[in-house]
N, C-alpha and C positions, 0 to 999 in steps of 0.2 A: 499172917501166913503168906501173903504175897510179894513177893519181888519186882519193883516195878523198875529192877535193873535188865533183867530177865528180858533177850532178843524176841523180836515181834516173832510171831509164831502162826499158829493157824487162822484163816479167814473166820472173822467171828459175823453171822448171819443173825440179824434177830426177824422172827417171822410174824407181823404185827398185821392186826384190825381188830380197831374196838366193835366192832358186827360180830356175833355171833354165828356159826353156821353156816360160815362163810367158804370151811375146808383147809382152818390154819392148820389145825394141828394133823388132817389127813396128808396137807401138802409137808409139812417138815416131818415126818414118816417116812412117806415113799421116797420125799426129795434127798435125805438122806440113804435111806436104801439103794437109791439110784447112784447116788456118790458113792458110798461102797462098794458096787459092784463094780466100779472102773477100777476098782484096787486101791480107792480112798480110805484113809483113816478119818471118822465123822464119831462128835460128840452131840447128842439131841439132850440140851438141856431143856426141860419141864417144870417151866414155874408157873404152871397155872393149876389152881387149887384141884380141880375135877379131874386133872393126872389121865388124862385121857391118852397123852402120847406115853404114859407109862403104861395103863393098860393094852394098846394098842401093839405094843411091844412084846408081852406078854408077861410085863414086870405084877406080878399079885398082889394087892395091897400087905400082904402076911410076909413079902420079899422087900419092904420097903424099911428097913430099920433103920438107916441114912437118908436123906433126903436133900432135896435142893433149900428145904427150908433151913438145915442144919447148917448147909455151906454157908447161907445167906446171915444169920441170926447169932449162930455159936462155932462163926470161925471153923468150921470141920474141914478135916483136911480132903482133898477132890479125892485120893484116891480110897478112902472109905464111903464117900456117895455114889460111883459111877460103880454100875453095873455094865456087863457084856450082855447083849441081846443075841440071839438066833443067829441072824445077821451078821456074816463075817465082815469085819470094819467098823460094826458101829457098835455104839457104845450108849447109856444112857444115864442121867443122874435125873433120880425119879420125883415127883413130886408127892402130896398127898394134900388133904384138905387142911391139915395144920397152917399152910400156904394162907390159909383163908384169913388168919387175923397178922399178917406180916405185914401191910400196911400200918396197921396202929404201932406193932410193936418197933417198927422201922423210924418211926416219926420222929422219935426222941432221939437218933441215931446222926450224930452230925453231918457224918458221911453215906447218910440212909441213899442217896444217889448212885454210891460208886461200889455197896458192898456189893453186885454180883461183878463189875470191872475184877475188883481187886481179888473176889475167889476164883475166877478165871485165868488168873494170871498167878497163880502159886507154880513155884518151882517144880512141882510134883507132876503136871501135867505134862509136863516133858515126858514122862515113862508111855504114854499114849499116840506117841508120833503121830499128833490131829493135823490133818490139813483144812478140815472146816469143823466147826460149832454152829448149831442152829440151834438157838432157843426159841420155845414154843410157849406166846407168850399169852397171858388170861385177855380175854375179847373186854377189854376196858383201856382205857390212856390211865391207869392207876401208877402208884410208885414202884410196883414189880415190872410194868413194863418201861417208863424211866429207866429202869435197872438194865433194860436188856438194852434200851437204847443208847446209852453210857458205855455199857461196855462194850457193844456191838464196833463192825466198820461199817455193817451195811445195814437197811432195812428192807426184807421181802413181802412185799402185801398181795395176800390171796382177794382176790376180787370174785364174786358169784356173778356173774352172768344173767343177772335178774333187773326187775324198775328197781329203780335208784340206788343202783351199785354205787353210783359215783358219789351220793349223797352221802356226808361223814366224809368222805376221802380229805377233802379242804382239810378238817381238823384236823386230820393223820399225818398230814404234810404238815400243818402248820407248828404243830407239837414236835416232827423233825427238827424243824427250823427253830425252834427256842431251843433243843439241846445241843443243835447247831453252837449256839448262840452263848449257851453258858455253861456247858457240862463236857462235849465232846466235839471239836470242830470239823471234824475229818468224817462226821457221822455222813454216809450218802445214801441213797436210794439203790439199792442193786435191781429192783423192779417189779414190774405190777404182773403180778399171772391172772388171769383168768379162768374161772374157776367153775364147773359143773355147765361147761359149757354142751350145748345142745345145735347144731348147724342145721337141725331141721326146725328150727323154732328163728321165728324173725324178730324176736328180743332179743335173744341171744346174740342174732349177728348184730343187731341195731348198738347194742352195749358195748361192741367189739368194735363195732363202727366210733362209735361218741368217742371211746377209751382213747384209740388209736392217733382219733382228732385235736381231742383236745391235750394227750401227754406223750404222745410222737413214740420215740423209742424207747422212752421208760416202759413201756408196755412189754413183756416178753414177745417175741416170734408163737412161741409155743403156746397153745390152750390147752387145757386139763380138760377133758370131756366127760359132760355123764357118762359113767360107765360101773353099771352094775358089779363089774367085778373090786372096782373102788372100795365101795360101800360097803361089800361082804367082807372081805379082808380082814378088816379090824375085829368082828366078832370071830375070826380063827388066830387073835393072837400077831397076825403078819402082816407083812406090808405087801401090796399088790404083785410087787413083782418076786415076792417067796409065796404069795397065793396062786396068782393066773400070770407064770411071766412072759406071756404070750398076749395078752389082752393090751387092748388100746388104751386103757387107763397106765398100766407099766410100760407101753411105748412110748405116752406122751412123758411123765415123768422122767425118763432117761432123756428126750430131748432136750427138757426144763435143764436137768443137771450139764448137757453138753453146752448148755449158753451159756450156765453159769460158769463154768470152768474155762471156753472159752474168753469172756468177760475177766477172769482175772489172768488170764494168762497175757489180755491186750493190755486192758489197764487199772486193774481191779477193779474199781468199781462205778457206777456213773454216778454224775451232778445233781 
């Protein structure tokens, strides 16, 4: 199904930490949302089993009769998985727990590495004039996230603002660096957000402190704040800023997307 003649196309984001609860799949929601609402066309791929960024969306599991599991496993063509969200510009290809044994099934798959590269890259997606992709990937270094970092250009990792954020980080980079290495050379870091961040709490800054020290400008400008309004959001279905688009949780997010888009506008993406 894929042409790998087919002109480079939209920025592909993969949005990675093996931590759990860290606000991956809150931030490639909003950070999506926020790209659409500049008048971007955005695809939120979902291949993590718990389809949280499907639910999150307002996709029902009883709406999921294509999945990311089908693009990934039986070849499906993209434009029978991608659903239209609420959200004008974004788009979604949903997941489900079927996700859950695609590890094993992928194994035997010679190219188990590159099947979500090569579903990403079907001629078909042309019909969706995307300017970015963010996949929202399961909190594990498993072979579903491989998958996003093969076919990704960049990696964006949600950091929590808590002890030992930075702990696990080494592997996250070091697993960049080996698909650096043998699967995708071009793979970079687009960069570190910070995540449930709190400025009346002296962790928080100390974390922002350490972050800033020891990885300079891979770190965003922007912090994600605790913000109540975050957190409610998803149980009505939306993303923060179709919830409270006035709250500081949907002001930090549009600033997040105005770096990103700056960033590729200077040089797509950093080292």
């Amino acid at each position: 199904m894929s042409d790998p003649s087919r002109p480079s196309g939209p920025k592909i984001i993969a949005v990675v930490n093996q931590k759990g609860g860290v606000g991956k799949t809150t931030t490639t929601i909003n950070l999506g949302a926020a790209l659409a609402e500049q008048g971007l066309h955005v695809l939120l791929v979902d291949i993590d089993p718990q389809g949280n960024a499907s639910t999150g969306l307002g996709i029902g599991r009883d709406k999921r009769d294509m999945t990311t599991y089908d693009l990934l496993l039986d070849d499906a063509s993209i434009l029978d998985v991608v659903q239209k969200t609420a959200t004008d510009g974004l788009w979604i290809a949903p997941a489900t727990t079927d996700l859950s044994s695609a590890d094993i099934e992928m194994a035997t798959n010679e190219k188990r590495s590159y099947l979500l590269h090569d579903a990403l890259r079907q001629r078909e997606i042309e019909n969706f004039q995307l300017d970015y992709i963010l996949i929202d990937c399961p909190p594990s270094l498993n072979l579903l996230t491989v998958n996003a970092m093969v076919a990704a250009h960049s990696v964006l990792v949600p950091l929590q603002s808590e002890f030992y954020a930075l702990e696990g980080l080494s592997q996250l980079l070091l697993t960049v660096r080996e698909i650096r290495q043998t699967a995708n050379p071009n793979l970079r870091i687009e960069g570190i957000a910070l995540t449930m961040f709190d400025k009346r709490n002296n962790l928080s800054r100390q974390v922002e402190a350490d972050a800033r020290e020891n990885l300079g400008e891979v770190v965003f400008k922007t912090v994600i704040p605790r913000n109540v309004r975050i957190s409610e959001a998803p149980s009505y279905a939306l993303s923060v800023l179709d919830y409270d688009s006035r709250s500081k949780g949907s002001q930090a997010y549009r600033d997040l997307a105005s770096e990103i888009i700056a960033l590729q506008g200077d040089s797509g993406v950093r080292g």
